[in-house]
N, C-alpha and C positions, 0 to 999 in steps of 0.2 A: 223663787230662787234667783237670785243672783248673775249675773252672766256678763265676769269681766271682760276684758278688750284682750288680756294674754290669750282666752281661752277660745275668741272671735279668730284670732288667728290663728290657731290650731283647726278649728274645726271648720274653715276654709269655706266660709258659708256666703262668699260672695266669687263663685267658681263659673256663674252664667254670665259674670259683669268679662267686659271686654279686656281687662288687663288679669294675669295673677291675682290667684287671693286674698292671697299675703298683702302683695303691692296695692291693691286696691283697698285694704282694709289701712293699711297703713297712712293713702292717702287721704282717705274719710278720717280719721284721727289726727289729722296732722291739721286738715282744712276747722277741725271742729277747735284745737287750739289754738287758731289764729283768728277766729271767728268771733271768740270769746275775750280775746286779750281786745278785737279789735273794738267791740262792744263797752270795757272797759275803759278804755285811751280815750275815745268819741263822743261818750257819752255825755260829758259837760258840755259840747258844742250844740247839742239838740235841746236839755232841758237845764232852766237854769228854775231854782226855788220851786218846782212844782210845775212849770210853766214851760210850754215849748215855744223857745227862741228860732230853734232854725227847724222849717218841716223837713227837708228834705233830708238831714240828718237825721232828726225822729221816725221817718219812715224807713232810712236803712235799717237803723235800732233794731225797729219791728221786721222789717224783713231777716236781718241776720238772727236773730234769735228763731225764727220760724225755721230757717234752714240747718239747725244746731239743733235742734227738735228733729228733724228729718233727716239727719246725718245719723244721730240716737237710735230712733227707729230702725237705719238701716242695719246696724252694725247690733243690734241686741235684737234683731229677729221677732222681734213684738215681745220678746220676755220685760217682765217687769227690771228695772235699773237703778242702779241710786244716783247716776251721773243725771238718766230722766229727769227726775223726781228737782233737782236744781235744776235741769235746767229749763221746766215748765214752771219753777216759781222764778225763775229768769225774764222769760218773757211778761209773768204777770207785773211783776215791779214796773217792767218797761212801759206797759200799759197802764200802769198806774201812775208813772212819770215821778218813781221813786229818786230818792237823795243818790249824788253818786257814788255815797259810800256803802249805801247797799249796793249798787249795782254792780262796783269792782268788790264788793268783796262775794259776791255769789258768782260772776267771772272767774274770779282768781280760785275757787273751791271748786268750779269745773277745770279747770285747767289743773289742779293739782292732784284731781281725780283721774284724770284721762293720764298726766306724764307719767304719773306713778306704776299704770299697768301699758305703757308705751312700750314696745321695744327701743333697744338701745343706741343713739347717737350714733354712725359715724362720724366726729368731730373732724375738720381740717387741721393738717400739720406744721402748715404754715398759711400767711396770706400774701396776696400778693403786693409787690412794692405800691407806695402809696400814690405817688405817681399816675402807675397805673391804672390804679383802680380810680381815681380821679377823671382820670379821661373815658374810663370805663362808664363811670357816672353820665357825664356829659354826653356822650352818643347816644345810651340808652334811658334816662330817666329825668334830662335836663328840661326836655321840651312839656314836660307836666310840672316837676316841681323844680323847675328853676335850676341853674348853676350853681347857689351855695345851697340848694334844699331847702327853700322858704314857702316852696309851694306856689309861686308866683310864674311859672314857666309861660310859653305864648300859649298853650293850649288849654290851661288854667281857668282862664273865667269862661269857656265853653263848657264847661264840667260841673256837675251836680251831684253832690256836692265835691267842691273841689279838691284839690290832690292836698297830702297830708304837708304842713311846714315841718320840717326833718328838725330846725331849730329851738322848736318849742320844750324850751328848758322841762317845763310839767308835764306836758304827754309822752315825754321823752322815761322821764321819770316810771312812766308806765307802761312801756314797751320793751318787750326780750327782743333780744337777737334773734331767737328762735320763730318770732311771730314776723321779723323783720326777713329771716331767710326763707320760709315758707311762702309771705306774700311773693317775696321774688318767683320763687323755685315754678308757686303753682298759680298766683293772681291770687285776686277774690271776689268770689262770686259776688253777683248783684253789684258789681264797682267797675270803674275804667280802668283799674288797674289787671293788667293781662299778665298770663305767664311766659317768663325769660327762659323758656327750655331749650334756645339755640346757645344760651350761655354754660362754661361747666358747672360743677360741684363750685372748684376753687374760685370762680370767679364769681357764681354767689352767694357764696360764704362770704369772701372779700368785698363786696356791695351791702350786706348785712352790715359787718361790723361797720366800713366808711359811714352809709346813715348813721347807725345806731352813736357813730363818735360825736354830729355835727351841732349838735346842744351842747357840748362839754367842751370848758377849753381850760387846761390846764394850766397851771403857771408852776407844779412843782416840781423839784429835781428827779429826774426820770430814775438817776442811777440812784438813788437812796431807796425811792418808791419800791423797784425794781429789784433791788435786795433784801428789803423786806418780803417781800412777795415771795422771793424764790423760800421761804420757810416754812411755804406752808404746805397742808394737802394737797400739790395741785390735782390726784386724780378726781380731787371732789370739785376742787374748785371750778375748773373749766367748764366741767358738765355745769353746778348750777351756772356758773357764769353765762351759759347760754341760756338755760330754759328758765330762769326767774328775771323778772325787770329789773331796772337797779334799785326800790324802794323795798321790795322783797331781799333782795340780797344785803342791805342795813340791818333789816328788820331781823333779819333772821343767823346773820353770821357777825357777831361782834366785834371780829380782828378785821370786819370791811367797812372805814370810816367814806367821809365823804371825798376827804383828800385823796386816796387812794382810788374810789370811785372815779371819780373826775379824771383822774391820772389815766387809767385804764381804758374806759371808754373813750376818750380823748384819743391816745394811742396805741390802740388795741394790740399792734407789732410787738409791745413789751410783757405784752400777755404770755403771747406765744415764746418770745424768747426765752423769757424763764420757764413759763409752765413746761415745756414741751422736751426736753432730755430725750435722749434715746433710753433712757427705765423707766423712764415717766411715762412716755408711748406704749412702752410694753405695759406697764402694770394699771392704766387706762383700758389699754382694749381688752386685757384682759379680764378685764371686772364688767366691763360692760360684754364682754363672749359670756360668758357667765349669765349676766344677765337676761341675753338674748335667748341661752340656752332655757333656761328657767319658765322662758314665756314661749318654750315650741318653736322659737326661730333657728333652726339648726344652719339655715343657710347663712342667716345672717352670724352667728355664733362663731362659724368656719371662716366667714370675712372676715370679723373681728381679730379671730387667735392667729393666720396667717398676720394680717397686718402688725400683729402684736409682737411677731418675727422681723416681720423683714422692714418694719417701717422703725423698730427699736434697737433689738436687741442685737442684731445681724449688723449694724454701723460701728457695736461697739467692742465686736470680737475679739480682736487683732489687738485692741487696747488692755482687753481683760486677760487673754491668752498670755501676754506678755507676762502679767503680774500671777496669773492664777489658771494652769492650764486647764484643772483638774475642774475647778467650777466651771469655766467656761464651758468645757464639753458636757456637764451634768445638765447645767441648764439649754444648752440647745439640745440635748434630747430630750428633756422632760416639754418642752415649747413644742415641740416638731409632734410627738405621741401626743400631746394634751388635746389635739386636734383631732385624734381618734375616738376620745371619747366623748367628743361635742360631735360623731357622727349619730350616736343612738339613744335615745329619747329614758328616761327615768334611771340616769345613775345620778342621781343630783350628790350625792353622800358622795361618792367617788371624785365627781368631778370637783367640790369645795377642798375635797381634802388635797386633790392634785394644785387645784388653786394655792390654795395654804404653801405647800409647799415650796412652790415656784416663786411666788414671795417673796418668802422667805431666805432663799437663794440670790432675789433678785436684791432686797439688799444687805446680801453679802456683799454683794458686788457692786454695787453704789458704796456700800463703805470701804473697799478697799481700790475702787475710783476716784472717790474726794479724798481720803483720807492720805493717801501718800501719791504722787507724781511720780509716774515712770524714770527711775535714774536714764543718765545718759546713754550708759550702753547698750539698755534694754529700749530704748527710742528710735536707736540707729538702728540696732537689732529689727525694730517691727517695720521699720523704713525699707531695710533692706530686703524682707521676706514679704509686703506686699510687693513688690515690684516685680519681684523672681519669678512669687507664685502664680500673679496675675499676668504676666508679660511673658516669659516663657515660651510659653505653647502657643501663642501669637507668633513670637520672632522663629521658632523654630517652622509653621509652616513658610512664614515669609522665605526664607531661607530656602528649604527644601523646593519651592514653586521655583525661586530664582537661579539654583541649579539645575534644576531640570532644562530651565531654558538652556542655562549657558551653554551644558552638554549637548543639546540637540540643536547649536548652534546658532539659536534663536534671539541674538543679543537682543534686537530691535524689540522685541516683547517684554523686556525687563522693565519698560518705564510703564505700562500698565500693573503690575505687580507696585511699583513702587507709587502709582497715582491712588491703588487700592489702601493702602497701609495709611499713608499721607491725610486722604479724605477721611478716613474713619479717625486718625487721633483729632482732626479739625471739627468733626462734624460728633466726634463725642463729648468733646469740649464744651462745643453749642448745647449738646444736649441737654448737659448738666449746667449751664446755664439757665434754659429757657426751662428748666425743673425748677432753679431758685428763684427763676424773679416772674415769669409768668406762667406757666402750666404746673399741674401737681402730676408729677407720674412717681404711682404708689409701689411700693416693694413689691408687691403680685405685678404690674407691671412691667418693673425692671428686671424682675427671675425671667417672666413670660419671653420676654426681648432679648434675654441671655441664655435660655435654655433652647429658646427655637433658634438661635443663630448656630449652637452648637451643636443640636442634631444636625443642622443642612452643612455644617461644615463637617463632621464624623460622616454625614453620608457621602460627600462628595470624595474626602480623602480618602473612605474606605472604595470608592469606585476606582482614584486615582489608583492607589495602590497594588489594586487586583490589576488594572490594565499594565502597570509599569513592570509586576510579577509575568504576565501572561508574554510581554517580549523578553524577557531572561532565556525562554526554554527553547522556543524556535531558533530553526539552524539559521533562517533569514531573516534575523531580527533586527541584525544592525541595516540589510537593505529594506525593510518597514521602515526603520527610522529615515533613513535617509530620502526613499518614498513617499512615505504620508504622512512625518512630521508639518512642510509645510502646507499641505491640503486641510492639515486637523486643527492646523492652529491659524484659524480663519478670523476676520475680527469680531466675530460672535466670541468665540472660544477665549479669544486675548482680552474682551470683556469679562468673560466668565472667572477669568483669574483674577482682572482688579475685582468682582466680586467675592471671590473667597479671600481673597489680602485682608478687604475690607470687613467681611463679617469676622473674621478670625480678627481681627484688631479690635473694632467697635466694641464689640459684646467684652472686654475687660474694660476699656478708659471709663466708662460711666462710674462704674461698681471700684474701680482704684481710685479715683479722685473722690469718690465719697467716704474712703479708706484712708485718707490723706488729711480729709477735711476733717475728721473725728482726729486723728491724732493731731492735727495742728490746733484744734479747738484746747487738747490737754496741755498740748506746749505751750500755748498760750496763757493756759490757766495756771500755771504751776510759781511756785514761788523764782525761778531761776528762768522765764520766759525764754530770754535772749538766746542761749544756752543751750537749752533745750529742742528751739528751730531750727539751730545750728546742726545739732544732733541728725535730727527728721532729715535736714537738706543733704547731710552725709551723708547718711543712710540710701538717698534717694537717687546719689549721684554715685553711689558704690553699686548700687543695682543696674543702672545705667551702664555703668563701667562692666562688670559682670558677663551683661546679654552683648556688649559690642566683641568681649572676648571671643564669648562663647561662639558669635555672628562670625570672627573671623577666621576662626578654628574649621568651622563648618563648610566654610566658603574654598579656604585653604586648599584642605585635604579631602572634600568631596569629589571637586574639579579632578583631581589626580588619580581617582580610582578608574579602572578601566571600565568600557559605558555597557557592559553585564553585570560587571559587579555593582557597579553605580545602583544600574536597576533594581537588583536584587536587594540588595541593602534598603534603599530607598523605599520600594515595595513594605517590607517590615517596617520600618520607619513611620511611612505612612497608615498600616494598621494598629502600629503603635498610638499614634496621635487621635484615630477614629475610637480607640478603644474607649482613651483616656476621654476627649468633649462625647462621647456615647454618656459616659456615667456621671459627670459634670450636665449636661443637657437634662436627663432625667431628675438627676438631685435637684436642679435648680426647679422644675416645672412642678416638682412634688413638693417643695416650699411653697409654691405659688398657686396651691392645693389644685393643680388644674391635671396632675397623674397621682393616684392613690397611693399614699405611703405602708407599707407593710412591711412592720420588721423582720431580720434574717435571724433565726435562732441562735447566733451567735456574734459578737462583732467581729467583722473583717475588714473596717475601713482603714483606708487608705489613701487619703485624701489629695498626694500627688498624681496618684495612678486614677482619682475620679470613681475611687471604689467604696458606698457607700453600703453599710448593714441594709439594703433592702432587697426582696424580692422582684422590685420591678430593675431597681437598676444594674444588677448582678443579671439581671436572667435576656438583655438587652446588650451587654459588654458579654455575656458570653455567646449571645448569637452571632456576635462578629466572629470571633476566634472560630466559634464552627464553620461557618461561612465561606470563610478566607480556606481553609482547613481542607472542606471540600474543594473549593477551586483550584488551592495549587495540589491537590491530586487528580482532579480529574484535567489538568494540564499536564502535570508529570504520566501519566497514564497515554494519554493523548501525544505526546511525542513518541 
């Protein structure tokens, strides 16, 4: 009987080894595909006609197939195998000092036996600038194989045998990305090559494709290549693009010539440019959630279908809500629930047809994205409502901190408040820079960093609040103020405020300028560009205008209320605000599948108020209101 690698990872049968089951089984399957490619790529270097030229290549030969044999073993529990079965007449070839085209072709039938029952990619969303990754090169892999990757590096002729030339147009020809990301990720046994585990995901991913470019050099027009390219499938493409070499990917997709090969591996960045869409992300992770689902990786499944939110569809909201409200909201619920049923194992019939679906949805919405450009008013229009919806409840706490001071006469603490607000648009900025050009921080990520900023700031206001309610009632509340306002506001405390300035600012710039950068991508693209930015920057500078209104409104006639009333109002104000980032924190950390989504039997959202159809985030914004509820009675009691 049989006993595939899906079914290895379900039944968790390497649970005494030192890491995860899963994970350890994953890495045994990952080491045996690059083991195998690497077997194929090398193997001209050791026998040439029948005859061995180089021994100490022929002796890896024979050592990596021994440990591909013993990888086999481990992961099929002694059951009999058909991947076995190749890959013990693997090593006999080897021994026999067979031609290399048996030998790549019984490598490449074990590798296409193992991807096939693999769990699913998580592929990279972008890479890093080339630049970088250049230099990235050079500190970490120059001193073996040289600065252009020739293999000539100083540590090179100490080495037996020596490190691989990256330029070798033919071996090049027989090497994935895939085998190329792995040697990075994990080394390979029996070789000098060690594992880069102090490097991230992104960085190598991005060292994969750089080698994988360094044999190919292109001379054709990037933007013609680059528009052909965006026609096609890319959810298939990229996946094969990584897990077959480029002789496989000729051999087997006829729209992939050699012009176009060359183009791509040469500069892997135009891959990504076009492959990579925000529906193209979604409708990738979501076939490969599917996939993971299928093979018992529920956890990986749940990676995948969050990512397929917030790394896609969630950028391009604000674009589609403009044009088409009614889809937009079908598909982010059907995205958000589809996660539910990739929690429990044997609905496969339900979860394809929910696939199906979503789909099918998704390009609705890809046709009605390419197909017409957001008119002018509706561009201003989406300009002006991120900025209100995401800026808002930022400017409103700034504001309500910076009256309090004024009231309790505390001018000299204002410039903390305003050093809080300041540092966070500068330091959101950076962030979303060093997202695009050197780190990948993923949509689970960016919820995780948004929803935990906004609980600590709903915790803090909702404490502020109760405190500012709790002197409304005493008869000596104005001599408390005047007493132990300055003992309270110490410079711990006048810190504490540039940090809620700042967490209440941060946690929107990242997530508005990635809301800015989707619609300037459409303005860009639209037949009437010019026009169109013109629109966005209205829009941007109406919102602007808006919140300084609104800033001086607040500023105005807060000052002016007498300082009970002030308090009192304020008080409310502030449970007002804890209410709303309460249900905004939880929505966002339940995207980010890190608090369980359970729908409310009916919808009651309300998306200004941060009121979401769930049982966890309704029953979280209603513990405040009791909370608060109980304390200004047992204050009013208490007087």
């Amino acid at each position: 009987m049989l006993l595939s690698l899906s079914t290895l990872f379900s039944a968790n049968l390497l649970a005494q080894g030192p890491l995860p089951a899963n994970q350890e089984v994953l890495k045994q399957t990952r080491q045996i595909l690059q083991l195998a490619e690497y077997i194929g790529v090398d193997y001209a270097e050791a026998i040439t006609q029948g005859q061995v030229t180089n021994a100490d290549e022929f002796a890896e030969m024979q050592q990596f197939s021994s440990i591909i044999i013993e990888k086999i073993k481990l992961l099929s529990n002694g059951e009999p195998d058909s991947i076995m079965a190749d890959a013990l007449q693997l090593q006999q070839a080897i021994e026999q000092k067979s031609s290399l085209e048996v030998i790549q072709k019984l490598s490449q039938k074990i590798r296409k036996q193992v991807l096939s029952q693999s769990p699913a990619l998580v592929l990279p969303t972008r890479l890093l600038a080339t630049n970088n990754v250049k230099q990235l090169f050079i500190e970490n892999c120059s001193s073996c194989h040289g600065t252009l990757g020739q293999g000539d590096g100083p540590l090179a002729k100490s080495m037996s045998p020596e490190p691989t030339n990256f330029t070798d147009k033919e071996r090049a020809l027989n090497r994935s990305l895939l085998g190329l990301y792995d040697a990075i990720s994990d080394g390979l046994d029996g070789s000098a090559m060690r594992a880069f585990s102090e490097l991230n995901d992104q960085q190598r991913w991005s060292l994969a494709f750089y080698v994988g470019s360094l044999a190919f050099e292109s001379t054709a027009e990037p933007i013609v290549a680059t528009a052909a390219h965006t026609k096609k499938d890319n959810s298939i493409e990229l996946q094969q693009w990584v897990n077959s070499n480029p002789t496989q990917l000729m051999q087997h997709n006829a729209q992939i010539d050699d012009a176009q090969l060359t183009l791509l591996r040469s500069q892997p960045h135009l891959l990504f440019q076009a492959a990579l869409s925000p529906i193209s992300t979604t409708r990738i992770n979501l076939q490969a959630a599917v996939k993971a689902y299928q093979n018992d990786q529920l956890t990986q499944a749940q990676t995948l279908a969050v990512s397929a939110y917030l790394d896609g569809f969630e950028l391009i909201e604000n674009n589609l809500d403009a044009h088409d409200s009614g889809l937009r909201k079908s598909i982010e619920g059907q995205l958000l629930n589809f996660r539910n049923l990739l929690k429990t194992t044997g609905q496969d019939t339900l979860v394809n047809q929910e696939l199906g679906s979503i789909l099918t949805q998704l390009d609705q919405a890809d046709t009605v994205l390419t197909g017409q450009s957001l008119s002018n008013n509706a561009m201003f229009s989406a300009a002006l409502i991120i900025l209100l919806r995401e800026g808002l409840e930022a400017l409103l706490v700034i504001i309500a901190l910076m009256t309090v001071l004024i009231k309790t006469e505390r001018h000299d603490a204002i410039k903390f408040v305003h050093f809080g607000w300041i540092s966070a648009l500068i330091a959101g900025v950076l962030t979303w820079w060093a997202a695009d050009n050197l780190i990948s921080i993923s949509g689970a990520s960016r919820e995780l960093m948004e929803g935990g900023a906004a609980l600590l700031a709903a915790l803090v206001l909702f404490y502020v609040g109760y405190w500012m309610h709790s002197k409304t009632q005493g008869s000596k509340w104005q001599s408390y103020i005047k007493n132990n306002v300055d003992r309270h506001l110490n410079a711990g405390t006048l810190w504490g405020l540039a940090g809620l300035a700042f967490i209440s600012v941060y946690r929107e710039v990242f997530e508005t300028i990635l809301f800015y950068q989707s619609l300037l991508t459409q303005a860009i693209g639209s037949a009437s560009s010019n026009e169109q930015i013109s629109y966005l920057v209205y829009g941007l500078l109406a919102g602007m205008a808006i919140l300084a209104v609104i800033a001086w409104l607040m500023m105005r006639y807060s000052v002016k209320l007498p300082l009970a009333r002030f308090f009192a109002v304020s008080a409310y104000f502030m449970l007002f605000l804890a209410f709303i980032l309460a249900g905004k924190g939880i929505s966002a950390l339940q995207e980010a599948a890190i608090i369980n989504l359970t729908p409310f039997p009916i919808d009651v959202s309300v998306s200004w108020l941060g009121i979401a159809s769930t049982w966890q985030g309704l029953s979280i914004q209603m513990l405040i209101v009791v909370l608060f509820s109980v304390m200004v009675m047992r204050n009013r009691y208490a007087k």
